[in-house]
C-alpha positions as CSV (number, residue, x, y, z in Angstrom):
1,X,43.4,39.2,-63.9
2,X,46.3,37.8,-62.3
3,X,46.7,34.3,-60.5
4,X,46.6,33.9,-56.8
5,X,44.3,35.1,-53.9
6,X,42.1,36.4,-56.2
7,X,41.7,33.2,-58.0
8,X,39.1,31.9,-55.9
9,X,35.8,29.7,-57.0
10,X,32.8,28.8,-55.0
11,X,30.2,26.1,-55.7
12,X,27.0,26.7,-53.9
13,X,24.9,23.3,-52.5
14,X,21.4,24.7,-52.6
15,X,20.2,20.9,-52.0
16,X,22.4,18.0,-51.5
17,X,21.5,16.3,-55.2
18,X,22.9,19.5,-56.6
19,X,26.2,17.3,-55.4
20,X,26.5,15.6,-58.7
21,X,26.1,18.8,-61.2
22,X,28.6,20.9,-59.3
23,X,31.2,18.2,-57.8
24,X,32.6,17.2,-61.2
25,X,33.2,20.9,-61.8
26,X,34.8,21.6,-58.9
27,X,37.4,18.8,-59.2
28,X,38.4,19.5,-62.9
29,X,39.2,23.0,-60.9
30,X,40.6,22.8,-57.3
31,X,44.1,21.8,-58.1
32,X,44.3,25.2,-59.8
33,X,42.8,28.0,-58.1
34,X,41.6,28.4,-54.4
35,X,37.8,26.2,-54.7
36,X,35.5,26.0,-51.9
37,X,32.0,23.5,-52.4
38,X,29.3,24.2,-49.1
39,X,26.1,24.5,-48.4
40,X,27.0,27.5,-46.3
41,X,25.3,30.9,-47.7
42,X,27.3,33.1,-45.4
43,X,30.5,30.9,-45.8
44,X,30.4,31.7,-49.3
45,X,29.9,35.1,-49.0
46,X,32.8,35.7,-46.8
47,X,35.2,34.0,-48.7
48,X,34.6,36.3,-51.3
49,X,34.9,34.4,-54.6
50,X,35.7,35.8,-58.2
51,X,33.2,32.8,-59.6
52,X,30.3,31.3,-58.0
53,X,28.8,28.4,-59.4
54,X,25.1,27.3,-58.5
55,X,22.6,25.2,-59.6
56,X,19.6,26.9,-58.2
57,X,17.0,30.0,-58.1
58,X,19.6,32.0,-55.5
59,X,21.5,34.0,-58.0
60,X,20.0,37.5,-56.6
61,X,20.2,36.5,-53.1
62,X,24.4,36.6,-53.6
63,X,24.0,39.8,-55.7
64,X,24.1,42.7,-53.0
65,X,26.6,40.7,-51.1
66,X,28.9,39.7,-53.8
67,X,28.8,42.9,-56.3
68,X,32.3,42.1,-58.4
69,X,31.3,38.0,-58.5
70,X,30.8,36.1,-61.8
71,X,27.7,34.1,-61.0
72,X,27.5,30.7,-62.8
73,X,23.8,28.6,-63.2
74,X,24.4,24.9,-64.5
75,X,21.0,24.4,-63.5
76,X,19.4,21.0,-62.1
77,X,17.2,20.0,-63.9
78,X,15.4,20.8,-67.6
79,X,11.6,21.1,-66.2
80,X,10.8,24.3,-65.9
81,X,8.4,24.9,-63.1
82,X,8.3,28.4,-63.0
83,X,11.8,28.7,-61.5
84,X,14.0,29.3,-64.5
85,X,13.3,33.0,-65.6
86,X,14.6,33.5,-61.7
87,X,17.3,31.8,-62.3
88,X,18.5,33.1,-65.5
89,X,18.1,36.6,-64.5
90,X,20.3,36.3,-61.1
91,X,23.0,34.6,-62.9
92,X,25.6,36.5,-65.3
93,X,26.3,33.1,-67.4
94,X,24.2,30.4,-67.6
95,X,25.2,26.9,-69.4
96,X,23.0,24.9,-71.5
97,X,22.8,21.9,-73.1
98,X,22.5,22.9,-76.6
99,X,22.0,25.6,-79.2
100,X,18.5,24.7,-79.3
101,X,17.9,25.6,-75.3
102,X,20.0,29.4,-76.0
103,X,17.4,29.8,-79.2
104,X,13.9,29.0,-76.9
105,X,15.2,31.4,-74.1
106,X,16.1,33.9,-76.6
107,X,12.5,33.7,-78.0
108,X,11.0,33.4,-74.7
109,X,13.1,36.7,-73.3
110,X,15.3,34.6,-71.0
111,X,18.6,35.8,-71.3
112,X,21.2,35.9,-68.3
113,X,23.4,39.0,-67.9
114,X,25.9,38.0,-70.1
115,X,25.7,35.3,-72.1
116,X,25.1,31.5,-72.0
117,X,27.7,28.5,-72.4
118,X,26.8,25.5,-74.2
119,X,28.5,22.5,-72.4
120,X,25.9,19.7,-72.1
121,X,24.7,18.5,-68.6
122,X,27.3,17.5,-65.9
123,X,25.6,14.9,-64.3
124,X,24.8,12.9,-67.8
125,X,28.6,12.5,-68.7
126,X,29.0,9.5,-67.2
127,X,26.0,8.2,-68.3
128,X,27.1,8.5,-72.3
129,X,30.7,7.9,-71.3
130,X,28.9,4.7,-70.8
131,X,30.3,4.1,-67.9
132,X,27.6,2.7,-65.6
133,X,27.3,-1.1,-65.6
134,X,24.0,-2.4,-65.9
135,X,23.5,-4.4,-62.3
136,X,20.8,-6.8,-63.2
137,X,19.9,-8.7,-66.1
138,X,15.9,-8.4,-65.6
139,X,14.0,-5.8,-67.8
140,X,13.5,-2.7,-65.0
141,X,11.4,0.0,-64.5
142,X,12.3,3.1,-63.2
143,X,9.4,5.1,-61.0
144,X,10.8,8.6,-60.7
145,X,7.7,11.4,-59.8
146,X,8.4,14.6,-58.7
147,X,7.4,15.3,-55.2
148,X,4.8,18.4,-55.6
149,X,1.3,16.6,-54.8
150,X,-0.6,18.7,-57.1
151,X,1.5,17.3,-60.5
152,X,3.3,14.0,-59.0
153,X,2.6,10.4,-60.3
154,X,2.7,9.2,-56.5
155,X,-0.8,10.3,-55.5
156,X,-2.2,8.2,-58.9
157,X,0.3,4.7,-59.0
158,X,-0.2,3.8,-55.5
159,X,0.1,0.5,-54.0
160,X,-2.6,-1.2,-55.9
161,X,-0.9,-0.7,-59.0
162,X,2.2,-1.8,-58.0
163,X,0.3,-5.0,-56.6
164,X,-1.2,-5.3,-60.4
165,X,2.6,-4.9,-61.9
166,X,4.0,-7.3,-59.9
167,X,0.8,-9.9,-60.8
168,X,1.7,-9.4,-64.4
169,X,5.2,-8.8,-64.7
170,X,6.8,-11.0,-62.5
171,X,10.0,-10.7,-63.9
172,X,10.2,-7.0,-64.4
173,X,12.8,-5.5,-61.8
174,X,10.9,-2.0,-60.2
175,X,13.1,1.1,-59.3
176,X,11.7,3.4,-56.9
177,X,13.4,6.7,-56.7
178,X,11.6,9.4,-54.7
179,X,12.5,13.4,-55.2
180,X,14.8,14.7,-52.7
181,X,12.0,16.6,-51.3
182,X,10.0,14.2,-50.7
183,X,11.0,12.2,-47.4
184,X,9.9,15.9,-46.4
185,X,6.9,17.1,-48.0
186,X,5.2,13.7,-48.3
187,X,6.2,11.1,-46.1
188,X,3.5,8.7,-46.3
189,X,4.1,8.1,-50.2
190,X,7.4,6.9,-48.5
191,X,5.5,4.1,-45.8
192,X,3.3,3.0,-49.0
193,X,7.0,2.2,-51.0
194,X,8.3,0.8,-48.1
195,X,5.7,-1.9,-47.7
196,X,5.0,-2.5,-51.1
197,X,9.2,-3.0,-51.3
198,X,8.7,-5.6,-48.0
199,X,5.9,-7.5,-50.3
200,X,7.4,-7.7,-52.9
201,X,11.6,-8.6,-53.9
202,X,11.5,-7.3,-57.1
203,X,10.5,-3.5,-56.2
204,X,13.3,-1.8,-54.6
205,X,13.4,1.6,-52.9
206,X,16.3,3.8,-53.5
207,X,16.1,5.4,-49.5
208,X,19.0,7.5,-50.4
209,X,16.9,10.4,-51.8
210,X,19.9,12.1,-52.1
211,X,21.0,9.8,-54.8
212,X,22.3,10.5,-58.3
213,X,19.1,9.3,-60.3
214,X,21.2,9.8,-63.4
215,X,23.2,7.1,-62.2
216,X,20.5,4.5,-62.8
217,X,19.6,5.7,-66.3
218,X,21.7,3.6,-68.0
219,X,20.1,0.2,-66.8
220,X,16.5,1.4,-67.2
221,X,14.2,-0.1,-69.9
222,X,11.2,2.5,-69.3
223,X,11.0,5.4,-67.3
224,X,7.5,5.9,-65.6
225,X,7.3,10.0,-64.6
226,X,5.3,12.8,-64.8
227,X,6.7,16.6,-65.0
228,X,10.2,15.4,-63.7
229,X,13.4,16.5,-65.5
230,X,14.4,12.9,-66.0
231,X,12.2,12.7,-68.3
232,X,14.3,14.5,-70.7
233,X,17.9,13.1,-69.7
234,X,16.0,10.3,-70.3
235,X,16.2,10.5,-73.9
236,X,19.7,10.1,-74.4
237,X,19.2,6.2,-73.4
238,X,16.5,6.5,-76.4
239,X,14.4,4.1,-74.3
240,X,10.4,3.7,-73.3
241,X,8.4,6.2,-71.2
242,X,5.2,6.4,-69.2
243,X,3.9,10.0,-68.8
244,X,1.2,9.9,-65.7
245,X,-1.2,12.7,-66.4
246,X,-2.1,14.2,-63.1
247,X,-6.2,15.0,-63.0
248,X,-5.2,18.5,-61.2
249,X,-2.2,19.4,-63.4
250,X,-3.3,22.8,-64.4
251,X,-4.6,24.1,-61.2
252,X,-1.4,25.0,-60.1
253,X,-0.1,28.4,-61.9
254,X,2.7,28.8,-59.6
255,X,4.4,25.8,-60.9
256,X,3.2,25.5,-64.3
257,X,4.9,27.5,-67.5
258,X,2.8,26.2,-70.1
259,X,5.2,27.0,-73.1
260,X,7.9,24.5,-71.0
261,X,8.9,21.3,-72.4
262,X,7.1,19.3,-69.5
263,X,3.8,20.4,-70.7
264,X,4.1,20.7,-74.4
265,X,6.3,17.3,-75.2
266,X,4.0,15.1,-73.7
267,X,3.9,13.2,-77.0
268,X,7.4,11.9,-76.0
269,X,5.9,9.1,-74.0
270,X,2.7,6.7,-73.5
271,X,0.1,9.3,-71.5
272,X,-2.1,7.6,-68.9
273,X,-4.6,9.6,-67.1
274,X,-5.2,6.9,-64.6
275,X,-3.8,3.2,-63.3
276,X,-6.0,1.1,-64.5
277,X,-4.0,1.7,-67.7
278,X,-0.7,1.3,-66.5
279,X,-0.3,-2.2,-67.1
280,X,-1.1,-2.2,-71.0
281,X,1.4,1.2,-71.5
282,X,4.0,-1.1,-70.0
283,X,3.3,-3.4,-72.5
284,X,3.5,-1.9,-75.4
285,X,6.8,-0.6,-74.0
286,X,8.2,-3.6,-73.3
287,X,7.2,-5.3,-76.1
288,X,7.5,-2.3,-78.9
289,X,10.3,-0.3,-77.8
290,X,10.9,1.8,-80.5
291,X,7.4,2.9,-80.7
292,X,7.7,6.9,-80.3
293,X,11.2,6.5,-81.6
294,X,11.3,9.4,-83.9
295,X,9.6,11.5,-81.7
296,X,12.2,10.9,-78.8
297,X,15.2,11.8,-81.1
298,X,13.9,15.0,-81.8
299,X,13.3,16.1,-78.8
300,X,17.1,14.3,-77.9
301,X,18.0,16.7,-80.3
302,X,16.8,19.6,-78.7
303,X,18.0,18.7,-75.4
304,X,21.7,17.8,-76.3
305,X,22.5,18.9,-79.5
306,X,23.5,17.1,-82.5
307,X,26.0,15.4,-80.8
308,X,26.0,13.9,-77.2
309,X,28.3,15.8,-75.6
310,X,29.7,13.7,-72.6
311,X,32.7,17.1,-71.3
312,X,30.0,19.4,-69.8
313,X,32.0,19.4,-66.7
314,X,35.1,19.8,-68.1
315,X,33.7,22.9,-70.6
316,X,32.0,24.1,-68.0
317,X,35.3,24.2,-66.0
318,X,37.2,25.4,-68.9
319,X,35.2,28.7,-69.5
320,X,36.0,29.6,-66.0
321,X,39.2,29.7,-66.2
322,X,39.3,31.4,-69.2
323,X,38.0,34.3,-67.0
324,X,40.0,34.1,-64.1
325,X,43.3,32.9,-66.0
326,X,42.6,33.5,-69.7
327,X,45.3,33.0,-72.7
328,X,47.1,35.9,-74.2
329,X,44.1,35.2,-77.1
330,X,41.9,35.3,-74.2
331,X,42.7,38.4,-72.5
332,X,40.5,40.9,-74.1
333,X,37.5,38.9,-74.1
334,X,37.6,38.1,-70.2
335,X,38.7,42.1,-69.5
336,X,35.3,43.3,-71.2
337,X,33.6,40.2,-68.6
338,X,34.8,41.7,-65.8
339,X,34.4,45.4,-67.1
340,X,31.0,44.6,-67.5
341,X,30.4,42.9,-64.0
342,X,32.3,45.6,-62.2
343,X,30.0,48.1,-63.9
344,X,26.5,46.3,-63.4
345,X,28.0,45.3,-60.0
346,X,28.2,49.7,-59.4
347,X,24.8,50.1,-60.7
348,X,23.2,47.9,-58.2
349,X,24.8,48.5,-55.5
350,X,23.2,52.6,-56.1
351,X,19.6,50.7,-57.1
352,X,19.8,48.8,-53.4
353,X,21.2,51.8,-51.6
354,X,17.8,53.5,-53.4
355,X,15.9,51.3,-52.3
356,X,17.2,51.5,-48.5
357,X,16.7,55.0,-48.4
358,X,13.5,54.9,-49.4
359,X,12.6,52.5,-46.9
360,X,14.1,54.7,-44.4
361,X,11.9,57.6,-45.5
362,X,8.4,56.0,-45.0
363,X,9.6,55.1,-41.8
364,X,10.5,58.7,-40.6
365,X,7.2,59.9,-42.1
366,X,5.8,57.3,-40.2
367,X,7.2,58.3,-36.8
368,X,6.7,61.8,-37.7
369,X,2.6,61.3,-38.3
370,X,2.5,59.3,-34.8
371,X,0.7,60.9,-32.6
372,X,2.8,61.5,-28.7
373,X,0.6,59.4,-26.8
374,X,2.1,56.4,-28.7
375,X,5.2,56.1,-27.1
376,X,6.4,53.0,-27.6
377,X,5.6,52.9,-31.4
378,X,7.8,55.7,-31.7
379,X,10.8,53.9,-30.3
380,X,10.3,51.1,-32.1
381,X,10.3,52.7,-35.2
382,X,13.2,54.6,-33.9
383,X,14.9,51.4,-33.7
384,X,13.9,50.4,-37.0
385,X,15.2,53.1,-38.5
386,X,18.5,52.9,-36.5
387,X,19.3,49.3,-37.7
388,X,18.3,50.2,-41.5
389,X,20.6,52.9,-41.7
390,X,23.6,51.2,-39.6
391,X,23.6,48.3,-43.1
């Protein structure tokens, strides 16, 4: 492929925290090709990019619009929640954060169309870059639940127990860091922080949902979670955490995978069931860190690798333009990529075509079976048809 026009990149903004996965990307690659970074669906699609990067489930939805396109999945987050086979299978590569991530979707069947990167997790370089300064000087907690009701912390720790931390730990500095989604879906757990926050000096509410929670890793002594994904970035830090054990966590099938990390690692952290054992889980954290030590570096193993790789953007950024600009070592490799996309891009296009067509034939046999004294049924069906067959 040659350089110019052509060379174009788009980074998709499902949510606004996706910000800090895909920004990093795009900046290692604007100064070199033609990048565009929106939350515009339809912008995207008519700028018509060679790559598109996303962090998200939304793969297939670019797929019948953007039939030649690379599509790139970094994803958000390493929970699972029932979203990642969708995500895998609308994506062409997908990058991971280590050989033992590729291995587990190969054995679970989860394979994108063409293959898999490993380059780490963009938004944890800076953290083992060790670049974030630790901004207080007080042992912390981090609060961090995940905003569906059904398997969030929220709905268990409420302000009681943050009533009983504050009685007993009077020197322990409190994070509060709600889920994007939250403010949204669950705006009274909101009021409760925000009062218990007002009480209280020492428990601070990050507002900004939008915020880069990885950014506060770094000067976190235990993490308190439940299903989140943070709970597995979380490791690198090789610190304390408190695992809340909702009562209805399996009742919800369309958000459980039980073969997913954030059901079978709960022996990474302290489990609690309830919040009247809170208290004494964050004492044995505080005062025996390195309880559950070994069991956190393996699973740090499995998350990043033998090494913690702090260039995911950058390798991220570097396999992309190896196929729009590759070497002369290069060349073959990214010609077979876009071979291969420009074929399954062919076949698709004749699978949704299909698929029209035979939508458009129940609705003939549909008008055709309607009896004359129904009119307006006919027309609208008429007009049905007329719009289907005008895409």
């Amino acid at each position: 492929m040659t350089s110019g026009d052509g060379d174009r990149v788009a980074f998709y903004l499902a949510h606004e925290f996706h910000r800090a996965i895909l920004e990093p990307v795009y900046e290692e690659l604007r100064q070199q090709f033609s990048a565009l970074i929106t939350d515009d669906a339809d912008r995207i699609i008519a700028y018509r990019p060679r790559v598109l990067v996303l962090s998200c489930a939304h793969g297939s939805m670019f797929r019948r619009r953007l039939p030649q396109t690379a599509i790139v999945w970094t994803r958000h987050g390493f929970a699972n929640k029932q979203w990642i086979r969708r995500s895998i299978e609308g994506c062409d590569f997908a990058c991971l954060s280590s050989e033992w991530v590729r291995s587990d979707f190969e054995r679970r069947g989860l394979r994108p169309r063409l293959g898999t990167w490993i380059t780490g997790f963009v938004p944890m370089d800076s953290v083992l870059h060790d670049q974030i300064p630790r901004r207080s000087t007080f042992p912390t907690m981090l609060f961090a639940p995940t905003w569906n009701p059904r398997l969030s912390a929220a709905p268990i720790i409420g302000e009681d127990s943050f009533e009983q931390i504050c009685s007993e730990f009077p020197n322990l500095r409190v994070l509060i860091k709600p889920h994007p989604e939250t403010p949204d879906c669950n705006p009274e757990w909101m009021e409760a922080w925000r009062r218990i926050a007002k009480r209280h000096p020492m428990v601070h509410l990050i507002e900004d949902v939008q915020a880069n929670i990885y950014d506060l890793i770094g000067e976190v002594d235990v993490l308190l979670s439940d299903v989140s994904s943070v709970i597995f970035y979380f490791l690198a830090v090789d610190r304390p955490i408190i695992l809340v054990d909702s009562p209805e966590d399996r009742r919800d099938p369309n958000a459980i995978d039980p073969e997913a990390p954030e059901w079978v690692w709960r022996d990474v952290g302290l489990r609690i069931d309830s919040p009247a054992k809170l208290c004494s889980a964050l004492k044995r954290c505080l005062t025996h860190p390195q309880e559950k030590a070994d069991i956190r570096a393996e699973y740090r193993r499995r998350v990043f690798g033998e090494g913690l790789n702090n260039r995911a953007s950058t390798l991220i950024a570097q396999n992309i333009r190896m196929l729009l600009r590759p070497s002369s070592e290069e060349q073959a490799l990214a010609e077979l990529t876009w071979n291969a996309i420009r074929t399954f891009g062919a076949y698709e296009q004749r699978t949704y075509r299909k698929a029209y067509n035979t939508f458009v034939e129940s609705l003939r046999l549909r008008l055709f079976r309607s009896v004359d004294r129904y009119p307006p049924l006919k027309r609208r069906l008429r007009m049905m048809i007329h719009r289907v067959e005008r895409k």
